[in-house]
C-alpha positions as CSV (number, residue, x, y, z in Angstrom):
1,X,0.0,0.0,0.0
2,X,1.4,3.3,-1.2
3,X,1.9,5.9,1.5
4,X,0.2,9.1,-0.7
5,X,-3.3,9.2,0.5
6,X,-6.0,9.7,-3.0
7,X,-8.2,13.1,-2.5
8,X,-11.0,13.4,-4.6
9,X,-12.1,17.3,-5.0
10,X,-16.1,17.5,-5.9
11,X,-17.5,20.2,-7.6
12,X,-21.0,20.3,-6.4
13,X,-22.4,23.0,-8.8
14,X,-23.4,22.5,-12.0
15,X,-25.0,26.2,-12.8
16,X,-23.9,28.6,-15.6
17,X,-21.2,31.1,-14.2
18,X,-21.0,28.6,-11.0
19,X,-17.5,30.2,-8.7
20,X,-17.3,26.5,-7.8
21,X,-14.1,25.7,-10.1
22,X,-12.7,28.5,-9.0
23,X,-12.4,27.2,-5.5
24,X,-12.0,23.7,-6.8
25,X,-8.4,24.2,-8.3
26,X,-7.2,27.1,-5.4
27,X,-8.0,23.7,-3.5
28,X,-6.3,21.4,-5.0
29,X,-3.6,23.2,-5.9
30,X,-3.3,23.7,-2.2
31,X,-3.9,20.1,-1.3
32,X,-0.4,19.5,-4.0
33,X,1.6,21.9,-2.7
34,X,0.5,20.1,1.4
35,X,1.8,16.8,-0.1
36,X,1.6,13.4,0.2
37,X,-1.6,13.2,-1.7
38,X,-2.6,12.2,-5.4
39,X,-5.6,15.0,-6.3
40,X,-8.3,14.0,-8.7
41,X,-11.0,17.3,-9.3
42,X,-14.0,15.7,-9.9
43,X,-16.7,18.5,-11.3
44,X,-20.1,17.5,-11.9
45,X,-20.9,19.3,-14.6
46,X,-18.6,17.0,-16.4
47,X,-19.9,13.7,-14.7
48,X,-23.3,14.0,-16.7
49,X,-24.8,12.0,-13.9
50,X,-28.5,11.2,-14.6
51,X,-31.2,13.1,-12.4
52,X,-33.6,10.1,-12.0
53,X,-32.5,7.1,-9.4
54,X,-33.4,3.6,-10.9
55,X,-34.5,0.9,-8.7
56,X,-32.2,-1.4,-6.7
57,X,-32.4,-3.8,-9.4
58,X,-31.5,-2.0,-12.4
59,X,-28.4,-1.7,-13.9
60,X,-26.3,1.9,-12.8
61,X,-26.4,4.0,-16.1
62,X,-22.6,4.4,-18.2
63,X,-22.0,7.9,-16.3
64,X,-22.3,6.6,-12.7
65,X,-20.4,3.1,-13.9
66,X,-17.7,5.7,-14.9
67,X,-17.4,8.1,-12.0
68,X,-17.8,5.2,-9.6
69,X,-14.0,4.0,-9.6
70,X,-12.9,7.5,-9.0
71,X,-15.0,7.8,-6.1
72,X,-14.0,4.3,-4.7
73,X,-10.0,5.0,-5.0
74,X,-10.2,7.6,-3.0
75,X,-9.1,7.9,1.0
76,X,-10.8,11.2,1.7
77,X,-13.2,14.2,-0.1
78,X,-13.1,17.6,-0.4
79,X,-16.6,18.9,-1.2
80,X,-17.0,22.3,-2.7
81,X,-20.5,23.2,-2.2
82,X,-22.6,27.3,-2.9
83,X,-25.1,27.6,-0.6
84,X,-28.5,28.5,-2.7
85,X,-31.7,29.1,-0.6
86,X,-30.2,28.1,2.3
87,X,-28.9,24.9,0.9
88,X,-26.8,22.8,-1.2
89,X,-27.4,22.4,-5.1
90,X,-29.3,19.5,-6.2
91,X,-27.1,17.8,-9.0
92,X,-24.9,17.2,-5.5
93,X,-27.5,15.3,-3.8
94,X,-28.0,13.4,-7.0
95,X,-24.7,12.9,-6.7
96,X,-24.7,11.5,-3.3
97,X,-27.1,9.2,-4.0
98,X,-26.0,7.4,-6.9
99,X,-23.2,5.8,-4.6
100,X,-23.0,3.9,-1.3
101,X,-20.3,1.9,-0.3
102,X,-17.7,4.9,-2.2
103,X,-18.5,7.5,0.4
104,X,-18.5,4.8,3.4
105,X,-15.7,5.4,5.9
106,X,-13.9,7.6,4.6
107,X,-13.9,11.5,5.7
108,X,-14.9,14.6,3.9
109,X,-14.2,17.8,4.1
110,X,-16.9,20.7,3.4
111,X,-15.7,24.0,1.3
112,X,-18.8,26.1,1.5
113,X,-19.1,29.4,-0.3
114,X,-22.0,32.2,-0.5
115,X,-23.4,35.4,0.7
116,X,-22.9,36.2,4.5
117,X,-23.2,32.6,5.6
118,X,-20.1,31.4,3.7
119,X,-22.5,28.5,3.0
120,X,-22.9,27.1,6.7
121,X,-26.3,26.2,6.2
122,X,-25.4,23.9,3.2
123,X,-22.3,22.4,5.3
124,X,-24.9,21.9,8.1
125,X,-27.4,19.7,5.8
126,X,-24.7,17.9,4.1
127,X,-22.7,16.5,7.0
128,X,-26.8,15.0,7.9
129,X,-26.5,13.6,4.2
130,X,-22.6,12.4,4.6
131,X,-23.3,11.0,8.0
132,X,-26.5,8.4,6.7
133,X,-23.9,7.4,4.3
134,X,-21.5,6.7,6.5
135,X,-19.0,8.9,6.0
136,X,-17.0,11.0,8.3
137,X,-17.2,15.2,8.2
138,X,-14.2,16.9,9.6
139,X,-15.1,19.0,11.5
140,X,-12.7,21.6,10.4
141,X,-13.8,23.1,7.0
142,X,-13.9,25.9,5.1
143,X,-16.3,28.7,4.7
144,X,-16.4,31.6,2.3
145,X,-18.8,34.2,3.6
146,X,-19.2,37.3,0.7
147,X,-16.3,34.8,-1.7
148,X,-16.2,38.1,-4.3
149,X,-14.6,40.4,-1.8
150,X,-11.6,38.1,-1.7
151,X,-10.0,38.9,-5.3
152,X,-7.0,40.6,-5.3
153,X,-6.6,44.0,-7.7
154,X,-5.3,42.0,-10.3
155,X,-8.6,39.6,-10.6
156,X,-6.9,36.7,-8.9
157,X,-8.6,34.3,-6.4
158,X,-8.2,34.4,-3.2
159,X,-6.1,37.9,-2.2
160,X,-3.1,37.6,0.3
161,X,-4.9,38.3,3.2
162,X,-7.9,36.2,2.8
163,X,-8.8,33.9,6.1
164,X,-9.2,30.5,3.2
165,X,-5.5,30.8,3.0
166,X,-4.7,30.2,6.6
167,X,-7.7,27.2,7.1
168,X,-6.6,25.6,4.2
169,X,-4.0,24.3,6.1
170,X,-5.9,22.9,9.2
171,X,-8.5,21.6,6.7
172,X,-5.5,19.5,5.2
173,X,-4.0,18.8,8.3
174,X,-6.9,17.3,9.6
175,X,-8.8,15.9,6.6
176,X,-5.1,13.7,5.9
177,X,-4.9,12.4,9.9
178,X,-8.3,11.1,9.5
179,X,-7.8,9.7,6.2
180,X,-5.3,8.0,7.2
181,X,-6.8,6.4,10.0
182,X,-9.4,5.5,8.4
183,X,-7.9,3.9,5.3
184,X,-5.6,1.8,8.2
185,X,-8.9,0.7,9.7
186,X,-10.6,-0.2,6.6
187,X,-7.9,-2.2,5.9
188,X,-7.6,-4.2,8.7
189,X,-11.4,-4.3,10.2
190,X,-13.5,-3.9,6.6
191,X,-16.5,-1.7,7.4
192,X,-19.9,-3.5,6.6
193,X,-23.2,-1.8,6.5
């Protein structure tokens, strides 16, 4: 077993003019420059996930077949969610629920963005969502309250002195110890539903 943990970066928006990638690679690049972990940017408007759930016995649809190794190689998430009406965006619960046993054990962590709230609301509902799939929230996350005062003059994202740029690193710092531990305990005690 390789020692580099696998972090899979989720775009949860899929709306026109979405801020989402934006955050998305300032993550990730972030999460590279930590080290010690393999990236993969997942972005939903890419996936083409279907909206409507089939049955338990049907057969999962080419998209999800496809997206569904990514999801399973990975040791921990970083979920970058907009808050809209005081929630998160649909094509992310969608998402969610197309997959069980890839989300199982493993911990997330929530990058929230929007007006005033920085997206807590969303964060709030989706570590409910994250915790009936098994999976573990960190409890350290990040939240980007009013995310368009943050670019610097020269229309890069985040500026300098933005507050992202100091919890990115106890978001990784945390998100990597519990990855680990999971992934140790997975391996050696196999986690069944």
């Amino acid at each position: 077993m390789t020692d580099r943990l696998r972090l899979a970066v989720i775009i949860g928006s899929t709306r026109n003019g979405r801020f989402g990638p934006t955050v998305a690679d300032w993550f990730a690049a972030r999460a590279r420059r930590y080290g010690g972990l393999e990236v993969d940017v997942i972005d939903l408007a890419e996936a083409g996930l279907p909206q409507t759930l089939p049955d338990h016995d049907e057969e999962r649809p080419a998209p999800v077949r496809a997206l569904a190794p990514r999801l399973a190689a990975a040791d921990a998430f970083a979920v970058v969610c907009p808050e809209y009406n005081a929630g998160y965006p649909a094509p992310l619960k969608t998402a969610l629920d197309w997959f069980d046993e890839e989300w199982r054990a493993k911990p997330v962590a929530l990058i929230t963005y929007g007006r005033e709230s920085g997206g807590l609301t969303a964060a709030g509902q989706l570590r409910q969502v994250f915790a009936e799939l098994h999976a573990v929230t960190i409890r350290d996350g990040i939240s980007l309250p009013c995310y368009w005062e943050q670019f610097a003059p020269d229309g890069s994202w985040p500026k300098a002195g933005a507050e992202c740029n100091t919890a990115v690193r106890t978001t990784l710092e945390r998100l990597t110890w519990w990855a680990r531990a999971l992934r140790e305990a997975r391996d050696k005690h196999p986690y069944t539903v």
